[in-house]
C-alpha positions as CSV (number, residue, x, y, z in Angstrom):
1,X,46.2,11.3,3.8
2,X,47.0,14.8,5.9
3,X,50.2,13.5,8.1
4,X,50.7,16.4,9.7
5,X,46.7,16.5,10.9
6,X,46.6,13.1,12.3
7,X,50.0,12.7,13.7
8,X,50.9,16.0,14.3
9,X,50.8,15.5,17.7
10,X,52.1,12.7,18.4
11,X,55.7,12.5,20.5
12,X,58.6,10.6,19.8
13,X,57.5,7.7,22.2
14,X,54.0,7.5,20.5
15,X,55.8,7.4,17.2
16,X,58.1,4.7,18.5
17,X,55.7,2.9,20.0
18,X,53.8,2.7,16.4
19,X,56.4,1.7,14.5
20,X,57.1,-1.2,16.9
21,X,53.7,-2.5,16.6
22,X,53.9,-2.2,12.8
23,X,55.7,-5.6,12.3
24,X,57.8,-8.0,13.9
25,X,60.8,-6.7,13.6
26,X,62.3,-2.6,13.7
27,X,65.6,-0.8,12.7
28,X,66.5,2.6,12.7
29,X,69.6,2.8,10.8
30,X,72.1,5.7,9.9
31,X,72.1,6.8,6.1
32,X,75.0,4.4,6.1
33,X,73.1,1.4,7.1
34,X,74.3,0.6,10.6
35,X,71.7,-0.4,13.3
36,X,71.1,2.5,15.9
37,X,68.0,1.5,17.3
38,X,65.8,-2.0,17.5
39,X,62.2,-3.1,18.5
40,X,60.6,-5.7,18.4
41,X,56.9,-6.8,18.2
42,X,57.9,-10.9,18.2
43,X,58.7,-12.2,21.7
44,X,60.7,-15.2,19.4
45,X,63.1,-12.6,17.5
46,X,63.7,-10.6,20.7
47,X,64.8,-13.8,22.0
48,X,66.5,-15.0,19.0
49,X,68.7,-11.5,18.5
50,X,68.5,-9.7,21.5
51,X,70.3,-6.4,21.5
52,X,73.1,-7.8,19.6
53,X,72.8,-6.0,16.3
54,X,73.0,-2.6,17.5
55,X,76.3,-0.9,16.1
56,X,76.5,-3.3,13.2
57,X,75.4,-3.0,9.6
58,X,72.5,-4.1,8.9
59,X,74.3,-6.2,5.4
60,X,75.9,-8.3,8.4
61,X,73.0,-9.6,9.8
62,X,71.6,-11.3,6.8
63,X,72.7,-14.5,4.9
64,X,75.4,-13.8,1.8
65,X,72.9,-14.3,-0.6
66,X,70.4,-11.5,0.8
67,X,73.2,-8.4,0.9
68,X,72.1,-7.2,-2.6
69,X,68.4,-7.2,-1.2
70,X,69.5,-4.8,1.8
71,X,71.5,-2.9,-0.2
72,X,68.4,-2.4,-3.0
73,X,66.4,-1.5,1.0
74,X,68.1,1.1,1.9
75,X,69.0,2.8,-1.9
76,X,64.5,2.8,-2.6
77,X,64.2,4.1,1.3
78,X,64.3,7.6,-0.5
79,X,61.8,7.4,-3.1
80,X,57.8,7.5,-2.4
81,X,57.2,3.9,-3.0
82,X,59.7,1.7,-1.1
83,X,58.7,-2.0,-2.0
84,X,59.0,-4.9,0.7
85,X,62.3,-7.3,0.1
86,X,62.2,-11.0,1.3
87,X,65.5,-11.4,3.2
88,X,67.2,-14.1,5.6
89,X,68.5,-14.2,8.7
90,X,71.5,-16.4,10.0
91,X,70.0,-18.0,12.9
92,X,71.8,-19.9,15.9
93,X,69.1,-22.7,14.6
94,X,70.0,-24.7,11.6
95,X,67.5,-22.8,9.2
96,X,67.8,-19.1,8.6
97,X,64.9,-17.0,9.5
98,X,63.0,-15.4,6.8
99,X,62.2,-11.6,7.2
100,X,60.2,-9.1,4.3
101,X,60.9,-5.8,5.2
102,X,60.3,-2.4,3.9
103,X,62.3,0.7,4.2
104,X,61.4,4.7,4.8
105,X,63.7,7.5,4.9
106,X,62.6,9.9,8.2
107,X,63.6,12.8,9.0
108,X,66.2,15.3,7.4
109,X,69.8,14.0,9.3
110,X,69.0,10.7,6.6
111,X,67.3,8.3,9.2
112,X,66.0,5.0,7.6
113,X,63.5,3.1,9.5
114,X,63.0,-0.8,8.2
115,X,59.9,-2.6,9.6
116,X,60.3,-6.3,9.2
117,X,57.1,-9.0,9.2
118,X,58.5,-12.8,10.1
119,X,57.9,-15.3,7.5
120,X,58.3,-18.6,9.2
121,X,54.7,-19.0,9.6
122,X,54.0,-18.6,6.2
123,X,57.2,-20.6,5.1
124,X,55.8,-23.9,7.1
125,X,52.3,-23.0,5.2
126,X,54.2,-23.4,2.0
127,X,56.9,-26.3,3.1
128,X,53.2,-28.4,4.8
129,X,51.4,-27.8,1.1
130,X,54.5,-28.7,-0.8
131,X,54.7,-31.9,1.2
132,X,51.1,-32.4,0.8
133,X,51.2,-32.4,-3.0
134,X,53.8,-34.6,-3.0
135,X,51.9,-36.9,-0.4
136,X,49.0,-36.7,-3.0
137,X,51.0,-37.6,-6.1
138,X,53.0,-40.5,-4.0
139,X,49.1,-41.9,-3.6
140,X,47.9,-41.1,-7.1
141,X,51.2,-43.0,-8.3
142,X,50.2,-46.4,-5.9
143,X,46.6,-45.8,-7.3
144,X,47.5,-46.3,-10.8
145,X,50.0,-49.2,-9.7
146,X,46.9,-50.8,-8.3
147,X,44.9,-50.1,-11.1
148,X,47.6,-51.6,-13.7
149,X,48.1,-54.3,-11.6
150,X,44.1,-55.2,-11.8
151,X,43.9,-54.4,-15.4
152,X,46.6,-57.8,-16.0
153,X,45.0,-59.9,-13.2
154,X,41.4,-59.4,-15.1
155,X,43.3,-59.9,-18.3
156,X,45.1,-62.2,-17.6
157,X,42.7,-64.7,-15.4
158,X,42.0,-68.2,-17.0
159,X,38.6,-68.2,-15.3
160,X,36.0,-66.3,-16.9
161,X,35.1,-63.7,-14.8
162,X,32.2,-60.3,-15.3
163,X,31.9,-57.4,-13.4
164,X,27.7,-56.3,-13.4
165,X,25.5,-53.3,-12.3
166,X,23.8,-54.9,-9.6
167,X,21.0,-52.4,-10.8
168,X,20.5,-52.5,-14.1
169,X,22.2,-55.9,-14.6
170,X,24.7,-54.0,-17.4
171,X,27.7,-56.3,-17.9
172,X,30.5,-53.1,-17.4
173,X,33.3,-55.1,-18.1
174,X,34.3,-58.6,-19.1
175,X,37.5,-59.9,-19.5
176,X,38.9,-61.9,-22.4
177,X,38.2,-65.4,-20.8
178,X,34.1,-64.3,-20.4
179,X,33.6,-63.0,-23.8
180,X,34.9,-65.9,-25.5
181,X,32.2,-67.9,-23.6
182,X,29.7,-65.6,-24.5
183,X,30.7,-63.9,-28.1
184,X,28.1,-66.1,-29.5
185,X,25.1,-65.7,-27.2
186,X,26.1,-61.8,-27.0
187,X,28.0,-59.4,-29.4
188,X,29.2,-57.4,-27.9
189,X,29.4,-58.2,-24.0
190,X,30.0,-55.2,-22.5
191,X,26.8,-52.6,-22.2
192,X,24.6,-55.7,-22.1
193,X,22.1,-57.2,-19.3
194,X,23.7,-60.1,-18.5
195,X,20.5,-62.3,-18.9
196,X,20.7,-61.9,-22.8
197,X,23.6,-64.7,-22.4
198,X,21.1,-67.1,-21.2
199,X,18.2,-68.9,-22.0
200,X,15.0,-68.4,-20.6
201,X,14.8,-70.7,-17.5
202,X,18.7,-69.9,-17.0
203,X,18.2,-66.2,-17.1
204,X,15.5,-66.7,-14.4
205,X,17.8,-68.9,-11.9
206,X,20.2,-66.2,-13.0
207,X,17.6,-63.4,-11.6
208,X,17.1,-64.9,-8.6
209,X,20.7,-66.0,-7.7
210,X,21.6,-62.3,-8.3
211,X,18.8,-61.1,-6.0
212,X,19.7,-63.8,-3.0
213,X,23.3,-62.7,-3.4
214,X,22.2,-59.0,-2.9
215,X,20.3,-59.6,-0.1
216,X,22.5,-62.1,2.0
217,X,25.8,-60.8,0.7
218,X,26.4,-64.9,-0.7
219,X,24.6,-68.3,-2.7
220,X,25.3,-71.2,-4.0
221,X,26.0,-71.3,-7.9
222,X,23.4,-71.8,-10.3
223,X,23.5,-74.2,-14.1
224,X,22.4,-72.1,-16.7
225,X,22.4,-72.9,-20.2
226,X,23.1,-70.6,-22.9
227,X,20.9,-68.5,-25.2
228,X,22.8,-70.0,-27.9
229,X,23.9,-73.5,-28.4
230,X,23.4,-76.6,-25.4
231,X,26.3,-75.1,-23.6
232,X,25.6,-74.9,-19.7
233,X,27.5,-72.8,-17.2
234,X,28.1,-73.3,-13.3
235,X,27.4,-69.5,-12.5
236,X,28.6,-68.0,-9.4
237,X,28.4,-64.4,-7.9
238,X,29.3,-62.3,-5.3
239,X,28.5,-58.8,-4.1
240,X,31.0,-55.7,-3.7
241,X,30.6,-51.4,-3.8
242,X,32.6,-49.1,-5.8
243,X,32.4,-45.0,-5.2
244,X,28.8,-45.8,-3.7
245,X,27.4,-48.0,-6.7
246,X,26.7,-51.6,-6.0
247,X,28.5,-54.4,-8.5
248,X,28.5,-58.2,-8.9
249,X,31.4,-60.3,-9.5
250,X,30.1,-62.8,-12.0
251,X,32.2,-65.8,-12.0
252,X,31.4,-68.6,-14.8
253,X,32.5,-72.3,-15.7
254,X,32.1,-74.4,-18.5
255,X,33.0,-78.0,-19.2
256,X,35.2,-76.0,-22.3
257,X,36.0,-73.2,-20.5
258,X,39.6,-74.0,-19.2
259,X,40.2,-75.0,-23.0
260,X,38.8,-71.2,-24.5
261,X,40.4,-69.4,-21.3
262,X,43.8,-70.5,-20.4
263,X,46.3,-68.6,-22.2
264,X,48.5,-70.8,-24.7
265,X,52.3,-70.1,-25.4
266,X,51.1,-67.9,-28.2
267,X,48.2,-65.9,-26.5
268,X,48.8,-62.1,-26.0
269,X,50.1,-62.5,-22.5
270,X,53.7,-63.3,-23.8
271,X,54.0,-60.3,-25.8
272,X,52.3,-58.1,-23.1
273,X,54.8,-59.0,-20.5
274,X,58.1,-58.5,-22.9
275,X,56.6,-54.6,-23.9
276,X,55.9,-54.2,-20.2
277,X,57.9,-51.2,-19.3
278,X,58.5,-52.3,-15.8
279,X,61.3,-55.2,-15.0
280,X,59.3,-58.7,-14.9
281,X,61.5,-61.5,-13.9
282,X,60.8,-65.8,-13.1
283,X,62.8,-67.1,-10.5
284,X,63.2,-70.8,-9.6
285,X,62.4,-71.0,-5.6
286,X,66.0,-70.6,-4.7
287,X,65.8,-67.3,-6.8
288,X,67.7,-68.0,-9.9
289,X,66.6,-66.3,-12.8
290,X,64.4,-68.5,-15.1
291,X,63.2,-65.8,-17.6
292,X,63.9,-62.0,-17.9
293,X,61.5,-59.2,-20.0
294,X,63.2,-56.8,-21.9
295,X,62.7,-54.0,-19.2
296,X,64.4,-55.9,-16.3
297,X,67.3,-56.4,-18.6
298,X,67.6,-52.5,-19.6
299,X,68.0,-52.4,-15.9
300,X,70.3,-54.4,-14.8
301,X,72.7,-53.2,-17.9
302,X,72.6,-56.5,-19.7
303,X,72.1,-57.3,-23.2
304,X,70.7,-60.2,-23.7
305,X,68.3,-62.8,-21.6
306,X,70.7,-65.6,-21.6
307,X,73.2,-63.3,-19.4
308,X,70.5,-63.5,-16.8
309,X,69.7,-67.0,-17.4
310,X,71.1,-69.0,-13.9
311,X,72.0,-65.9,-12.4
312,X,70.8,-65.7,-8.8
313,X,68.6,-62.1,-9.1
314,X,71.0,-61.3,-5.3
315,X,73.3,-60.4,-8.5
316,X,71.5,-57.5,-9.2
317,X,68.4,-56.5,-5.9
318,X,69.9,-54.6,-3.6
319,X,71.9,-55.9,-0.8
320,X,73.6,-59.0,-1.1
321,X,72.8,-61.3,1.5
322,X,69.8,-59.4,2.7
323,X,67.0,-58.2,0.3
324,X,66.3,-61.4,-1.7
325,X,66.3,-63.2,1.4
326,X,63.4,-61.2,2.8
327,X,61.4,-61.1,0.0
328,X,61.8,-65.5,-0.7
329,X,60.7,-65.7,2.9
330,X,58.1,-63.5,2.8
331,X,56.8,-65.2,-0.5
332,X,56.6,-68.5,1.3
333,X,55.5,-67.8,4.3
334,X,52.6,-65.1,2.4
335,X,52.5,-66.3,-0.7
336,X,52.7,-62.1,-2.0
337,X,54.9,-59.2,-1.4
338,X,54.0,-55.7,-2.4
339,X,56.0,-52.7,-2.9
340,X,59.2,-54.0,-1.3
341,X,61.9,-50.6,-1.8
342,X,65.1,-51.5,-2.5
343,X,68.1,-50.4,-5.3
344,X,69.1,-52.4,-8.2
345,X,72.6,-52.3,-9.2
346,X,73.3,-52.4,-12.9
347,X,76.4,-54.8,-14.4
348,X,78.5,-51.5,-15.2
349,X,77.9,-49.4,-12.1
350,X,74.4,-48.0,-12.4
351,X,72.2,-48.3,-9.5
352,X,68.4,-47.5,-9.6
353,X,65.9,-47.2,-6.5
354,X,63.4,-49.7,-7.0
355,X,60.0,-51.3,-6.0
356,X,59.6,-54.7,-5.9
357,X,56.3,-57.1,-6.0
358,X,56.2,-60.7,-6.2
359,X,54.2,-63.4,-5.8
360,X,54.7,-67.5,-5.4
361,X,53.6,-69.2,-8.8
362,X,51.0,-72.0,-8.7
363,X,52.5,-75.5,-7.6
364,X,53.5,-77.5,-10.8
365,X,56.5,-78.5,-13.1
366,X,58.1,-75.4,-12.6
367,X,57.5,-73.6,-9.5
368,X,59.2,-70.6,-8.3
369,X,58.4,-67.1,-8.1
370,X,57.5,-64.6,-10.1
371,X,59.0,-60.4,-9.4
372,X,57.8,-57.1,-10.8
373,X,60.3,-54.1,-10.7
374,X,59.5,-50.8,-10.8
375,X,62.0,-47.9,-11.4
376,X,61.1,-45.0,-8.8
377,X,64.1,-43.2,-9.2
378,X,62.3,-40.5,-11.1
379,X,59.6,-40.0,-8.2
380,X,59.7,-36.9,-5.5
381,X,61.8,-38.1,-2.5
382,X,60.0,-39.1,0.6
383,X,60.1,-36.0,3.1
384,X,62.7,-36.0,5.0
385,X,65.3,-37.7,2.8
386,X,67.7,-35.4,1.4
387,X,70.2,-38.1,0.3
388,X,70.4,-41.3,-1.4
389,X,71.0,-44.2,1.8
390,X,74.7,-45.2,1.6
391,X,74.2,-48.4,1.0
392,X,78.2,-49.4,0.8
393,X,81.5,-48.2,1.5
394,X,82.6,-46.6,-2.1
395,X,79.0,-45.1,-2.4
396,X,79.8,-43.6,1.1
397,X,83.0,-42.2,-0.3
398,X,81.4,-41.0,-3.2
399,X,78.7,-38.7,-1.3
400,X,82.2,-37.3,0.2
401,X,82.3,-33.7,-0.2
402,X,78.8,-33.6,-1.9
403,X,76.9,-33.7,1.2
404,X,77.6,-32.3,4.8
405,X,79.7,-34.7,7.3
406,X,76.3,-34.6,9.8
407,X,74.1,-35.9,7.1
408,X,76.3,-38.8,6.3
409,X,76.6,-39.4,9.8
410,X,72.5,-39.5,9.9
411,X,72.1,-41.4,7.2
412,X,74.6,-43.9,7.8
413,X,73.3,-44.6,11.1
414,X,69.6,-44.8,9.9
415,X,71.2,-47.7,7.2
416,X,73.1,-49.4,10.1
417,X,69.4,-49.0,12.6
418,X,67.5,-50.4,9.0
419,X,70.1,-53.4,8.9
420,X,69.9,-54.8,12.3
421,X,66.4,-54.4,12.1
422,X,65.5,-56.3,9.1
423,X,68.5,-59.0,10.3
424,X,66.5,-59.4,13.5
425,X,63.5,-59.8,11.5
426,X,65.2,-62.9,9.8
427,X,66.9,-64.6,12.7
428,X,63.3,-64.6,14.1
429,X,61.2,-65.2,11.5
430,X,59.5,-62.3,11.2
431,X,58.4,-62.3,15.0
432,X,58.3,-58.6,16.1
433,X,58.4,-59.5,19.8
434,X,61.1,-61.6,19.3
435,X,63.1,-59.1,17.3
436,X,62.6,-56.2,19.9
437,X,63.9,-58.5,22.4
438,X,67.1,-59.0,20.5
439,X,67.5,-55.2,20.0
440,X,66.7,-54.1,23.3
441,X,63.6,-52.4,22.3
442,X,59.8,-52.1,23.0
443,X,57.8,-53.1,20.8
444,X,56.3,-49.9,20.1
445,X,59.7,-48.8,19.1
446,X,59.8,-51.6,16.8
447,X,56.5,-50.7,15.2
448,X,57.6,-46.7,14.9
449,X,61.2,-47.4,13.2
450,X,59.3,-50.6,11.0
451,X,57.0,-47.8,9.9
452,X,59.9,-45.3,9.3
453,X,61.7,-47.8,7.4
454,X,58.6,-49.3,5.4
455,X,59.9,-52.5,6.2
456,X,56.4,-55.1,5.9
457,X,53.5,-54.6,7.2
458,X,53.7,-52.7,10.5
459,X,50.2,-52.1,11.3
460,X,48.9,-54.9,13.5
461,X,51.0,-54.3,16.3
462,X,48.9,-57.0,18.5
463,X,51.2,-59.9,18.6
């Protein structure tokens, strides 16, 4: 490049004029470091400084942490390859402003120009992908909840039950309950049509049952008697799509099949429930603790089961007097609750956030409920949440000093909104019109803080 060729004739306003257009932000500074001169090519930083800097070292003007990177600026402003320095900004805003700049020694009286591109842009880039990654790994998390939470109902389901390609007629899985009806007719189950199981004029009612249920969507159930033995089986179907491929949902029934399916005291369901590693506890239905897995007992701090025995699980889930409450009414009113966040306090102190599912156990000798507790202490925060919710007056005092008096003031209030919410909520029964009433809000308010909250299920706001 020939400098002197193609700016040689430039003046000092065309050269000021350039250097202002050349980022966001410009200083012309003594060999000392002091501002002389400032420009500006961002409308938002000539609002947000002004001309206040001029007379003042440049070292004042950024955040404590960003000196030494002024001070490296202005010592490399003298060589031939002055690199660009990320640096902040106090702002009169709560977040500092980030600036890269680069600095050149002009002229010979020591004159360092610094030309300064704002970051802010690319910042929120960076903050918006960060939150999107965690957004993706919250619903990668839920997805293999879900799955797990198939896996044991397939397993674990008395009735015998297949899942089928609807166009090859592949069984592609089969749980437990199926393949002890049909280990004899066909080893093994899975990767097989499903008409092997049958006999001739079965696998033909079979065929046609499978083809009415693809074109209506529903039938009635078929007999059909197996390809080995005199054993007959009410058959069933019905019709569902996975990632674009078309499946049945095989449902059978035998006069022996509750005898073959249901799991006995001794069947593997026992032992898969105590080496579950999430908390799995059986409740009577005024929520005393029948039976406790290892996990939930790891938890709560205890060390045996027997400790847990005829405790009320209040003892331990969350706040006393509110959380156990919601989820028993929930369970009888729904029958299911899912992902219910709360904490989990542990006999010695220790408190874990938690999510909690349940679901009412069939009526019999022993009814109750049945809960499934998840430690998600380990997971990235939800955005926006900084702190832990002070959930009591000693865990308030704790946070003391840790965290600034605003954000306690935030968060405290947001725990206070969250309880009078979900106390409305009771008093009413659940009924969002009613509750708004009582608080003296809209019900579209309701529905925003029920969705900030991630109390129930906020989406049909059509009462």
């Amino acid at each position: 490049m020939a400098p002197s060729k193609s700016f040689g004739a430039l003046d000092a306003k065309a050269i000021a004029a350039l250097i202002a257009a050349s980022g966001d932000v410009a200083l012309v500074l003594d060999p000392g470091g002091t501002i002389q001169d400032i420009a500006y090519g961002s409308p938002e930083l000539m609002q947000e400084w002004g001309s206040q800097w001029l007379g003042r070292a440049w070292a004042d003007t950024v955040t404590v942490e960003s000196r030494p990177k002024v001070e490296a600026l202005l010592r490399d402003a003298a060589t031939e390859s002055p690199r660009w320095r990320h640096v902040n900004h106090a702002s009169s805003h709560d977040a500092d402003i980030p600036v890269q700049y680069t600095a050149v020694q002009v002229g010979p009286d020591g004159l360092v120009v610094a030309v300064g591109r704002d970051l802010r842009g690319i910042s929120a880039l960076q903050q918006r992908l960060v939150a999107a990654q965690q957004a993706v790994e919250r619903d990668y998390s839920r997805l293999r909840q879900m799955e797990l939470r198939y896996r044991i109902l397939f397993h674990a389901t008395p009735d015998p039950v297949l899942i089928v390609d609807a166009a090859s007629l592949k069984v592609a899985e089969a749980n437990p309950a199926a393949m002890g009806l049909l280990s004899g007719a066909m080893d093994p189950v899975v990767g097989r049509s499903l008409l092997e199981g049958f006999d001739a004029a079965g696998a033909e009612a079979l065929q046609a049952l499978l083809a009415h249920v693809r074109a209506t969507g529903r039938a009635e159930e078929v007999v059909a008697r197996a390809a080995l033995g005199e054993q007959e089986f009410r058959v069933s179907a019905s019709l569902f799509r996975h990632e674009g491929t078309a499946l049945f949902l095989v449902r059978l029934a035998g006069r022996e099949a509750h005898a073959i399916a249901r799991p006995a005291k001794g069947s593997a369901l026992l032992p898969l429930l105590e080496r579950m590693p999430d908390g799995f506890v059986v409740t009577d239905p005024d929520g005393r603790i029948l039976e406790a897995n290892p996990a939930f007992l790891d938890l709560a701090q205890l060390a045996t089961a027997e400790q847990a025995r005829g405790e009320s699980l209040e003892r331990w889930l969350g706040r006393p007097g509110v959380d156990l409450n919601v989820l028993v009414a929930n369970l009888r009113q729904h029958g299911a609750v899912r992902l219910y966040a709360t904490t989990l306090r542990g006999e010695y102190g220790g408190s874990v956030d938690i999510e909690v599912s349940a679901a009412s156990l069939p009526d019999g000798d022993r009814p109750g409920f049945g809960f499934t507790i998840r430690n998600v202490g380990r997971r990235l925060a939800p955005e926006g949440r900084k702190t832990e919710l002070p959930r009591s007056v000693q865990q308030l005092k704790e946070l003391v000093g840790r965290v600034p008096l605003k954000d306690l003031v935030r968060e405290t209030t947001d725990v206070v909104e969250q309880l009078c919410i979900e106390a409305a909520l009771e008093l009413t029964g659940d009924n969002r019109a009613s509750a708004a009433e009582i608080l003296g809000l809209s019900r579209q308010s309701l529905y925003v803080k029920l969705r900030r909250y991630g109390l129930g299920d906020s989406e049909g706001e059509g009462e």
